[in-house]
N, C-alpha and C positions, 0 to 999 in steps of 0.2 A: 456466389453464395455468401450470405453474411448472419453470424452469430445474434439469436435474438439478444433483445434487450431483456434485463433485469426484472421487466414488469410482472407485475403477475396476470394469469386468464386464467378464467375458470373453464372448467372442463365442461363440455357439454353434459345437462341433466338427462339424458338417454345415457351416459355414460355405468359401465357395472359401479366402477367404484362412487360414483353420483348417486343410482336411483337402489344403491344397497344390495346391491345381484352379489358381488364379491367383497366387500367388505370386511363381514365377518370370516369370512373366509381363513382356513389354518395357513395357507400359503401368506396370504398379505397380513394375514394377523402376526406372523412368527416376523417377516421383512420388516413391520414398524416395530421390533423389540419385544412382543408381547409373548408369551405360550401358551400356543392352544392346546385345549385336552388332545389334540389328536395331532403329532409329528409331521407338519407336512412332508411327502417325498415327490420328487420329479426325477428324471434324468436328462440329461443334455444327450441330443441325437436319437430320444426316444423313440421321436417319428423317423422312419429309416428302416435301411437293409434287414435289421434283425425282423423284421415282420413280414409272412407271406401276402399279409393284404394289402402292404404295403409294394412289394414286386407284384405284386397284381395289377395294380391301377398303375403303376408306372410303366409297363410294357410299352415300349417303343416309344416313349415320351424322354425327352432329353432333359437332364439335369435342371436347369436352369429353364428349362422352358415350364418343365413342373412349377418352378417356383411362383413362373410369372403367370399362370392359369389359376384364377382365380379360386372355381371351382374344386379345382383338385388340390390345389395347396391346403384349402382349407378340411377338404375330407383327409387328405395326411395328416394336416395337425391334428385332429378330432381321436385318427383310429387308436395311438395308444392309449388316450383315453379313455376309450371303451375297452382295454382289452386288460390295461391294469389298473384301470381304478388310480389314478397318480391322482396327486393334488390339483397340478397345473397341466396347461397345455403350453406346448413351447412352439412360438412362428416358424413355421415350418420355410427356411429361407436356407441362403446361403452365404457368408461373409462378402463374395463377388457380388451380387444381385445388384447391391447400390455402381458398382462401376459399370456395370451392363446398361443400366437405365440411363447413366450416362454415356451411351457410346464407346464403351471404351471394347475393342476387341480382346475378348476372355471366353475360355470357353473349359468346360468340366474333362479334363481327360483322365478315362477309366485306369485306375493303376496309379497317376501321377495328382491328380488334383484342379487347382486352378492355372491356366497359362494364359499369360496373355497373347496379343499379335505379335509385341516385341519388348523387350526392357523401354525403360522409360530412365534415363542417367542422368543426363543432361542438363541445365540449365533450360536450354533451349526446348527439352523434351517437358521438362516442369510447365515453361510459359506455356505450351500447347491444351497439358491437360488440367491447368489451372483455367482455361479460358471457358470449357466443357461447363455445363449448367443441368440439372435436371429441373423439368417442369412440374407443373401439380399433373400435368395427363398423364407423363411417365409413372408419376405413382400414384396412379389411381389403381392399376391393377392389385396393388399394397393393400389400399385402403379395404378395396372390394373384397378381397382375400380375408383379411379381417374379420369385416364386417360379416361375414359368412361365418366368420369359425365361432365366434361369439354369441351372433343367433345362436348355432350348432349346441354350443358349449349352454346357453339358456337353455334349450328343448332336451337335451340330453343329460342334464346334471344338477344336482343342487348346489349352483354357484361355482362350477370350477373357474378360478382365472386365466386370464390369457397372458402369457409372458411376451413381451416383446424381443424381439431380437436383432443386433446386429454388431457388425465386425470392431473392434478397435482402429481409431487412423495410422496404429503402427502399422498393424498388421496389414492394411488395405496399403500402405505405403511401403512395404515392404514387397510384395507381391507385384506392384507395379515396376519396382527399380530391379529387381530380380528377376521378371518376368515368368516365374513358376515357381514350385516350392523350394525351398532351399534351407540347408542343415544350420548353417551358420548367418545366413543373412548378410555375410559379405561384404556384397556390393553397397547393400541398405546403407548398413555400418559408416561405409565409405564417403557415400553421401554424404552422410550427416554431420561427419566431420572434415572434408574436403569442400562441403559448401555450404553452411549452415542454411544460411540466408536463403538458397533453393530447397533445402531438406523442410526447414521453418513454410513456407508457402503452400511445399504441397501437404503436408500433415495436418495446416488448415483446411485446404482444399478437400481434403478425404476426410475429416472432422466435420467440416457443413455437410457432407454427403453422406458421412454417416447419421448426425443429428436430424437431419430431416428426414431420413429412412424410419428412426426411432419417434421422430414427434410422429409423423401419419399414422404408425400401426396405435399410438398412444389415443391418438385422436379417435383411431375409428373403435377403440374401444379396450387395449392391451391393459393391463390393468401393473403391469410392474415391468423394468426393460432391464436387458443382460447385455452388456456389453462384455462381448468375449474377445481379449488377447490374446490369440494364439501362441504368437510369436517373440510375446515379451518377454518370455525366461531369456533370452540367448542374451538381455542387456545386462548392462553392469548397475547399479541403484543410481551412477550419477549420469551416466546417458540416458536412463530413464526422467529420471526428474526434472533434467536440463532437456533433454531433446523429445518425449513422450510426453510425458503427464500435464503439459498445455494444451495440448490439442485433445487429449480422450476428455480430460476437464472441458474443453469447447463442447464437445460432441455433444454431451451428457447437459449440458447449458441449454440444447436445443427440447429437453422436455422437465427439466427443472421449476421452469415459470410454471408449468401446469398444476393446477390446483382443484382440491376439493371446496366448493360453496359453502358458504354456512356452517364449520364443522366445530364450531358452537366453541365448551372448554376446553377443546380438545388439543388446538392451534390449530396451526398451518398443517394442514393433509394432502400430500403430494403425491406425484409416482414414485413408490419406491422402488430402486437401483439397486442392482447388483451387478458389481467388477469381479471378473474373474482372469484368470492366466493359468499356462500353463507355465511349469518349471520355474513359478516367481514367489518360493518360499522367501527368497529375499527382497523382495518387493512388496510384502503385504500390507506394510505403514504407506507408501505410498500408493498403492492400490487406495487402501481408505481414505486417504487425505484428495484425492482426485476427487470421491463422490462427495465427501465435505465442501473443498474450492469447488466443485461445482453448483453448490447450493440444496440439493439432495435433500428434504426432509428427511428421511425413511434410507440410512444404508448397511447394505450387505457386503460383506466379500465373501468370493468364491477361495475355496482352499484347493487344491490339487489333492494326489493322492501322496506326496511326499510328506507333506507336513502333518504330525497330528491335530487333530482339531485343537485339543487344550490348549497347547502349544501356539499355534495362531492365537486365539483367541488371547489369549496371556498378550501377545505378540500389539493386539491390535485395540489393549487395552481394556479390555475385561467388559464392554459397554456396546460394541459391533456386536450383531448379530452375522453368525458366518452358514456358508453352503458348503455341502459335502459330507463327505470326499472318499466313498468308498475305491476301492481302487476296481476299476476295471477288469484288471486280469481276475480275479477272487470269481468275477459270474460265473467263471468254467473250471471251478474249483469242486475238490467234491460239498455237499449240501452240509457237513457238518462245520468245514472254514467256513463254508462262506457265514453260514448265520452267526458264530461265532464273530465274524469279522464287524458284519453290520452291528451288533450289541456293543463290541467294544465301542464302533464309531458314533451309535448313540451316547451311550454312557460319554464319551471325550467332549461331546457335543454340550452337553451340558454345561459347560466350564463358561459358555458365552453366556449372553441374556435372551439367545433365542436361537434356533437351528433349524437350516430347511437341509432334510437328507436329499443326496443329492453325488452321485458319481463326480470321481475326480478328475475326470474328463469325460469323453461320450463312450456311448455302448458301441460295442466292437460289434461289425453286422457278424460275426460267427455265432453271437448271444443266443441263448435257447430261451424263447419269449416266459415260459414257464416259469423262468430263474426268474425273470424281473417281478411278474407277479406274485411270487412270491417274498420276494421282497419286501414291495409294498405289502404286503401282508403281515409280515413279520413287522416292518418299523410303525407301524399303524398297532398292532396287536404292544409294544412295548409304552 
């Protein structure tokens, strides 16, 4: 797999952000810097556990196999939409999914998360799964998936967008050298500085597999992509920007050339990006300067729950538009924190040149769906 070129293509005119379906839209409106009369909010992991209609449709369906049914993936991204009224809808996928499509043995275990068949450490283990290729048939189920949710998202809404989604090359590379989740990352670590030159290989390798995950759902119709780092807090700023932040800048190269036709005085109108992380209040300048070397018209960063918005924002230069960052624990809080909490985290919010509200990492399935709607209610209603 190899890094597109620099050029530019236009997006297909069936495309939302093309034929004006999501455009004006408060989510893509707030992502290119603007503010709309109305706050957009989403949550990361929306679609998921905290929903019975969601353990409904998934009975006896596995993880990952959800993901790749075209049908169903796209009725999960759709239902919190319907149930809270959110801004966006988020691809209902999994960070794994691109290594699956590639053959790589991974599979979702209840309790523990992603595992592979075995670590991957090696040199010799790099040359193997450097050699692996996914086709356009592997991800066509992608595309179809899409294509469904976004119908979906036209007949059921005025204009919600669809977010794309997919894993950072640390974190996909990290998950292979480890081979399950892991607190410190290790082995990763070890890699990266016991053999650059194989750690260098495959964060490309998981960077085309990630960027080509992101251009198809772009293609079939995504109207803005998330690239989420799980795993990046555990670096230090200069393991990051030495051994990380080339290859998620690759990734993100893979829907960059994408472009809006005709978009008259406006300039260049792109997908716009958002980088997030977890645990990387120390990483934030570098988080944005990835979506800039990437070429990015339109960027976001994601804030966690650690860091205040203002703060970031001050942090990322007073000119990023940022996401976030209610904190998670706060939904099971009694009703007078939490709204209390979302206020402050509006009001902090302000400090940027635009704010999508948006949890500081994902909903815990304990979530009581009521609290999220309400939410939405309340950051819509301020």
């Amino acid at each position: 797999m190899t890094s597109p070129t620099a050029n530019v293509s236009n997006l297909p005119g069936s495309h939302p952000l093309v034929d004006g379906r999501t455009t004006t839209s408060p989510l893509v409106s707030a992502l290119r810097g603007d503010r709309p009369d109305r706050t957009p909010v989403w949550f990361m992991r929306q679609a998921g556990r905290s929903l019975p209609e969601y353990r409904e449709v998934r009975q006896g369906v596995g993880m990952l196999e959800s993901c790749l049914r075209p049908e169903l993936a796209a009725e999960i991204t759709l239902q919190p939409v319907r149930r809270h009224g959110v801004d966006a809808a988020i691809f209902f996928s999994d960070i794994v999914v691109p290594l699956k499509l590639a053959g790589v043995g991974v599979e979702i275990v209840s309790g523990v998360g992603p595992v592979m068949d075995r670590p991957y450490r090696t040199a010799a283990d790099v040359d193997e799964m450097v050699s692996r290729d996914v086709d356009d048939a592997a991800l066509a189920p992608i595309a179809e998936a899409v294509a469904r949710t976004v119908a979906g998202l036209a007949e059921e809404t005025d204009g919600t967008p669809l977010i794309g989604f997919g894993g950072a090359p640390f974190t996909l590379a990290a998950y292979l050298v480890e081979g399950r989740p892991s607190r410190d990352h290790l082995a990763a670590r070890t890699l990266m500085h016991a053999d650059p030159e194989s750690w260098r290989r495959l964060t490309e390798w998981t960077a085309d597999l990630t960027g080509r995950f992101l251009r198809t759902q772009v293609l079939a119709g995504a109207s803005a992509v998330q690239l989420f780092d799980s795993w990046a807090g555990s670096l230090s700023l200069a393991d990051y920007t030495t051994h990380v932040a080339p290859s998620s800048t690759r990734a993100l190269r893979h829907v960059a050339d994408l472009r809006v036709p005709d978009a008259g005085t406006d300039g260049p109108l792109g997908v716009p990006g958002i980088h997030f992380g977890t645990g990387t209040g120390h990483l934030l300048e570098a988080l944005r300067d990835v979506l800039t070397d990437a070429g990015l018209t339109h960027r976001t960063v994601g804030i966690d729950y650690r860091t205040p918005l203002d703060e970031a924002a001050a942090l990322l230069g007073g000119d990023v538009p940022v996401q976030g960052n209610l904190d998670p624990a706060l939904l099971g809080a009694p009703r007078e924190a939490l709204e209390a909490h979302v206020r402050d985290v509006v009001d902090r919010g302000r400090a940027a040149p635009a704010h999508v509200v948006n949890l500081g990492h994902g909903v815990p399935p304990s979530t009581d769906p009521d609290v999220l709607t309400r939410v939405v209610e309340l950051v819509h209603a301020l």
